[in-house]
C-alpha positions as CSV (number, residue, x, y, z in Angstrom):
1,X,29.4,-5.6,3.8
2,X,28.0,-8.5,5.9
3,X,28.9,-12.3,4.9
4,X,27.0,-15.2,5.8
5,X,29.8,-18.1,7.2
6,X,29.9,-19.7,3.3
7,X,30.7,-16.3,1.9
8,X,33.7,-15.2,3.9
9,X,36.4,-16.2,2.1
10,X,39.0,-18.8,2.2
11,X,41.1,-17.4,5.0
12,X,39.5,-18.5,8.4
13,X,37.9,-16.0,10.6
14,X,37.8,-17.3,14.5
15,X,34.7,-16.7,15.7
16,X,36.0,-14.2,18.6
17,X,36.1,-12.0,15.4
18,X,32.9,-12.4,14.0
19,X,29.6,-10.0,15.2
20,X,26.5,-11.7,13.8
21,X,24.6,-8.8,12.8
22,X,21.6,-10.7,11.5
23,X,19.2,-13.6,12.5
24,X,17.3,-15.8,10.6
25,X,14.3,-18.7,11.9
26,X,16.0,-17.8,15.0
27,X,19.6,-19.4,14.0
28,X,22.6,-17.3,13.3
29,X,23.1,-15.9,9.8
30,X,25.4,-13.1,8.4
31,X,28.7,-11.4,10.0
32,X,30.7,-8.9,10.0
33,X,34.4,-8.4,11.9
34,X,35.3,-6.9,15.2
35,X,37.4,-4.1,13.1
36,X,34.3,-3.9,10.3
37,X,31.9,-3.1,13.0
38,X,34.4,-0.8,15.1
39,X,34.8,1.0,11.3
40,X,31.4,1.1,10.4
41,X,30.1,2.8,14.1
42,X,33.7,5.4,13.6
43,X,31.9,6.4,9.8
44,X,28.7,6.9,11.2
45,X,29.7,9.2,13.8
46,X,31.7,11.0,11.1
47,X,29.8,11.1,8.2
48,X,26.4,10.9,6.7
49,X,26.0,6.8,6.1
50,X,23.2,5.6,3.6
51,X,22.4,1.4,4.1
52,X,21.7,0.6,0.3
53,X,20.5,-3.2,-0.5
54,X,18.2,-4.7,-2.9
55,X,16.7,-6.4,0.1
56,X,13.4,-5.6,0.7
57,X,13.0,-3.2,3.9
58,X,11.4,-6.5,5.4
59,X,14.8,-8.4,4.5
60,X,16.7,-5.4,5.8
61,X,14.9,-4.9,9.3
62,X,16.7,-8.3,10.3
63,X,19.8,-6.6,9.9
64,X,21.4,-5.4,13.6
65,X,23.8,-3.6,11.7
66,X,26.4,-1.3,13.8
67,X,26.0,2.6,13.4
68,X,21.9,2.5,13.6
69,X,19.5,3.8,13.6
70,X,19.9,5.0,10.3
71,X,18.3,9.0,9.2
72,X,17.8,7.5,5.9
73,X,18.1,3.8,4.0
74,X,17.6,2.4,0.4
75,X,15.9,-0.7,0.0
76,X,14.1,-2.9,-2.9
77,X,17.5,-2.0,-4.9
78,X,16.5,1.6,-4.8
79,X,12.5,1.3,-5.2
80,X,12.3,1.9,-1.8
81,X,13.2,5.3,0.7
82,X,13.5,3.9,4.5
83,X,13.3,7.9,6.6
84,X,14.0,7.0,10.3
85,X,12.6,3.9,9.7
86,X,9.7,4.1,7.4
87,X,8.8,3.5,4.4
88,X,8.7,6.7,2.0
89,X,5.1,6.4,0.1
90,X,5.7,9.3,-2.2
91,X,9.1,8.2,-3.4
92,X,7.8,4.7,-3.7
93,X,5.0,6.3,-6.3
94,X,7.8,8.1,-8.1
95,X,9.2,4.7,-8.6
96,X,5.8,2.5,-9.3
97,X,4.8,5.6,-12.0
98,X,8.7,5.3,-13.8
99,X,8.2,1.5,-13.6
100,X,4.7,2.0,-15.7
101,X,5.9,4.7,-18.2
102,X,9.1,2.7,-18.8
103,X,9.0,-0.6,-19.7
104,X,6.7,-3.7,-19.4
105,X,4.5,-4.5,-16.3
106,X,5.6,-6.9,-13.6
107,X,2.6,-9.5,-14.1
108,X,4.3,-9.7,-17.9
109,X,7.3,-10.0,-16.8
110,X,7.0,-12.7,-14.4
111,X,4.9,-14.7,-17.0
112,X,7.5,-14.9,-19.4
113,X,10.0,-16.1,-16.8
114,X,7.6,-19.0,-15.4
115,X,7.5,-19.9,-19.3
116,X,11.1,-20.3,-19.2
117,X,12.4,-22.0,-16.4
118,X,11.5,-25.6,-15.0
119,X,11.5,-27.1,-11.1
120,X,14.7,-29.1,-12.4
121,X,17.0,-26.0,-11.7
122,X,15.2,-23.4,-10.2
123,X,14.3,-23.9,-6.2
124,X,12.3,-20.7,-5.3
125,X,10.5,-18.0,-7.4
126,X,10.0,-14.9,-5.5
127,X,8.5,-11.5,-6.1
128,X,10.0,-8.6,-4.3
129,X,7.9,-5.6,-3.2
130,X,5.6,-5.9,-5.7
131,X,8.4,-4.7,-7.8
132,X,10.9,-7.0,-9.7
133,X,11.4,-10.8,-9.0
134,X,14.9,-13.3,-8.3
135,X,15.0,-17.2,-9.0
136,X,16.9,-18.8,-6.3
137,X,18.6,-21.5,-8.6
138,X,20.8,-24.5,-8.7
139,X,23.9,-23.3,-10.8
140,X,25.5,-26.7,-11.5
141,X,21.8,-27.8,-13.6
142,X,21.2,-23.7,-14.7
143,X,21.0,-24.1,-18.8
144,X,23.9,-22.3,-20.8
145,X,23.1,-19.1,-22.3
146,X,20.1,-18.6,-20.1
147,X,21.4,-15.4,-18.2
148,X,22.2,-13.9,-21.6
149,X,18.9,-14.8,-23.4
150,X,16.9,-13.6,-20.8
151,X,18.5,-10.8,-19.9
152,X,18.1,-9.6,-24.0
153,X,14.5,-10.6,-23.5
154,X,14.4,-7.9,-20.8
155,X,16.3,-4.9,-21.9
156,X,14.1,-4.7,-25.2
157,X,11.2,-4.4,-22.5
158,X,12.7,-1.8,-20.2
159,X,14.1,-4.3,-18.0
160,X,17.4,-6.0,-17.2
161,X,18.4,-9.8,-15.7
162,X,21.4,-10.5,-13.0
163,X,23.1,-13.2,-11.3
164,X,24.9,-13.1,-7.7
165,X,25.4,-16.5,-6.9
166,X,22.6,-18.4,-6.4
167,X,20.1,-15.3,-7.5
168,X,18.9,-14.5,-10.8
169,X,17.2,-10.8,-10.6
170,X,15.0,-9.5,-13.4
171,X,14.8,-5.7,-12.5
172,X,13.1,-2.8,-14.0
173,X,15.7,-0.4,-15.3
174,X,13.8,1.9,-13.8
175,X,14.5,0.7,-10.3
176,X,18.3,1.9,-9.5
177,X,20.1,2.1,-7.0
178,X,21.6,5.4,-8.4
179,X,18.6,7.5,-8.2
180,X,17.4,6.9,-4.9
181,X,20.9,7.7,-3.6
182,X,20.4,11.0,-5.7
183,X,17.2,11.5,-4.2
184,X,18.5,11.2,-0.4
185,X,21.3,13.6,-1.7
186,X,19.1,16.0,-2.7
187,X,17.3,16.0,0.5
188,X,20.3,15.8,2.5
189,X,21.5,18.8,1.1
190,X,18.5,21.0,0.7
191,X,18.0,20.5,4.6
192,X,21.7,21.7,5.3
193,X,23.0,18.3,6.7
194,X,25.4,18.5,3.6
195,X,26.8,21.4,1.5
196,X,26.0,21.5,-2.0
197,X,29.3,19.8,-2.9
198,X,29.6,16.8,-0.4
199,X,30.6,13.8,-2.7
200,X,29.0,10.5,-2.8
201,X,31.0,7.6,-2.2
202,X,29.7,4.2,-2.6
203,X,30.9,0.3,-2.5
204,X,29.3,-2.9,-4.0
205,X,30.0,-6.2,-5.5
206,X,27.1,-7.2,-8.1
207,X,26.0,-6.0,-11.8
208,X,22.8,-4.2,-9.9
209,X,25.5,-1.8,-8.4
210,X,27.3,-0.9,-11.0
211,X,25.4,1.9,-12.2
212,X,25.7,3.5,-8.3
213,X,29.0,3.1,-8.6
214,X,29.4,4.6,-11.5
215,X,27.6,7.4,-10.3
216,X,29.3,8.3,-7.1
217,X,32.3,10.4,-7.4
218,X,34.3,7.8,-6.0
219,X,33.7,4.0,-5.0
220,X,35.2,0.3,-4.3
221,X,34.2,-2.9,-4.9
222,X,35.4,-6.1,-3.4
223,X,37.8,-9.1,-5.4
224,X,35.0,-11.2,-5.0
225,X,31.0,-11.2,-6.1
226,X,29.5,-10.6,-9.5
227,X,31.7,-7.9,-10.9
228,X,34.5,-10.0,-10.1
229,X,33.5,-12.7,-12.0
230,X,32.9,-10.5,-15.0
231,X,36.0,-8.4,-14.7
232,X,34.2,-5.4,-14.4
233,X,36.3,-2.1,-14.0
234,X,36.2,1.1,-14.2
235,X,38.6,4.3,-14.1
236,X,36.3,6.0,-10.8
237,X,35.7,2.3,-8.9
238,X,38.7,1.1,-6.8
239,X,39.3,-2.6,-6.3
240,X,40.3,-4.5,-2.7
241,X,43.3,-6.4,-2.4
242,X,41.8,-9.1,-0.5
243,X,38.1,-11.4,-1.0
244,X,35.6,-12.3,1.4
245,X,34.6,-10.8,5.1
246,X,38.2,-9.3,4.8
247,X,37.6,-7.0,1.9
248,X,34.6,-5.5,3.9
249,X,37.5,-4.5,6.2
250,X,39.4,-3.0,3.5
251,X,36.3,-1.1,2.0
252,X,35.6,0.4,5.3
253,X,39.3,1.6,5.7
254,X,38.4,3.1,2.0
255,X,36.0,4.5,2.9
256,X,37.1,6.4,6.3
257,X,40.5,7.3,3.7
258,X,38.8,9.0,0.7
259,X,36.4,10.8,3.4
260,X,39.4,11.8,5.4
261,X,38.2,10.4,8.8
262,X,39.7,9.6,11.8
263,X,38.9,6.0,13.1
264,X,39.4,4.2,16.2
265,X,40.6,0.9,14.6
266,X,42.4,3.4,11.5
267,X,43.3,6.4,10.7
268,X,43.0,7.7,7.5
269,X,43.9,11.4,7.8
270,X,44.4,14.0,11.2
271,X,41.9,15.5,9.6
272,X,38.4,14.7,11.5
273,X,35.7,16.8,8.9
274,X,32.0,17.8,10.2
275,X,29.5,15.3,8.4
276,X,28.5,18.1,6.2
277,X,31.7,17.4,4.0
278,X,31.0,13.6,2.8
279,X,28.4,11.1,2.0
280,X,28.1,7.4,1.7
């Protein structure tokens, strides 16, 4: 949903239509639109809004993004609860106990990469949380088949390997995306702010969202990212016309449409519902 200047497509975006919703070492980093951000702060008002990243809640603290503050956020690709704010300690032991029981231990994990890779295509090797790990790599040098090898390496130990771009993540399977939005459901509903029956609704681009979106009861994914490049589809997931900052844009539009909300900058429906009738 928010595009650093390298990531927003082709088409160019004049910078009287770009909000820079996030800083980094003090310079300018990621963006959304003028119409993204007027979308985004007509959906919160509307509707019960859930920021879900694999950022870690350090990473996603930078992030000025419109609609906040936010009642509840997922971080650390779902091994982490954010409520008003702060970090969840009980969930977080639900997740560190899975984690354990599951599959193979982090310290394992990471050894096995280290054995693998070399300083003649990798740039940084960083451990997230204290829970899974990402390579920040140079793609043109990255050795064919690695991905694929590793990845098999890792789902015979209860873990799995992705690549957006740049990043290669080794994740437990246990840490999802999916069940911490089904966690934050459930509390949703059992303290009334939705009715038993409000659906899910969820976007993303890369192979770590894939089970989430498979999971809502509806979701969208832009023509551009990770599950682009592999083609990925399915009959539930909805597909934007347009790549790049745009198709945050469209997803947003999606959104307020399949939630049947009333926006400023669109209008999806006359109907304006209470935020007890959807989720994102």
């Amino acid at each position: 949903m928010i595009y650093s200047r390298a990531a927003m497509g082709e088409s160019p975006v004049p910078d009287g239509d770009l909000v820079c919703v996030e800083h980094y070492d003090g310079a300018p980093l990621s963006y959304v639109t003028v119409t993204s951000a007027q979308r985004l702060r007509d959906l919160t008002a509307a509707a019960v809004v859930v920021p879900t990243t694999t950022r870690t809640p350090e990473q996603f603290r930078r992030i000025d993004l419109p609609g906040a503050p936010w009642r509840y956020a997922i971080a650390s690709n779902g091994g982490m609860i954010l409520a008003d704010g702060v970090p969840d300690a009980g969930w977080r032991r639900t997740v560190d106990t899975a984690v354990r029981t599951e599959g193979a231990g982090l310290d394992e994990v990471t050894a096995e990469l280290r054995r693998r890779i070399s300083d003649d295509w990798v740039h940084k090797f960083r451990v997230a949380d204290e829970l899974f790990c990402y390579l920040v790599i140079d793609v043109a040098a990255q050795p064919v088949g690695f991905l694929d090898e590793w990845d098999h390496w890792c789902r015979r130990r209860g873990w799995n390997a992705s690549q957006q771009g740049r990043k290669l993540y080794t994740m437990p399977s246990a840490v999802c995306k999916s069940r911490a939005v089904a966690e934050v459901r459930r509390r949703l509903v059992d303290d009334g702010t939705l009715v038993p029956d409000a659906v899910v609704l969820a976007a993303g681009d890369g192979a770590l969202d894939a089970e989430m979106l498979t999971a809502a009861d509806a979701a969208i994914r832009p023509r551009h990212g990770e599950l682009e490049a592999l083609d990925w589809r399915h009959p539930t997931v909805a597909v934007t016309r347009q790549a790049g900052i745009r198709a945050g844009e469209e997803i947003l539009a999606w959104f307020a449409r399949s939630a049947r909300i009333e926006t400023t900058s669109y209008s999806g429906s006359d109907a304006r519902p209470s935020p007890r009738q959807s989720f994102q």
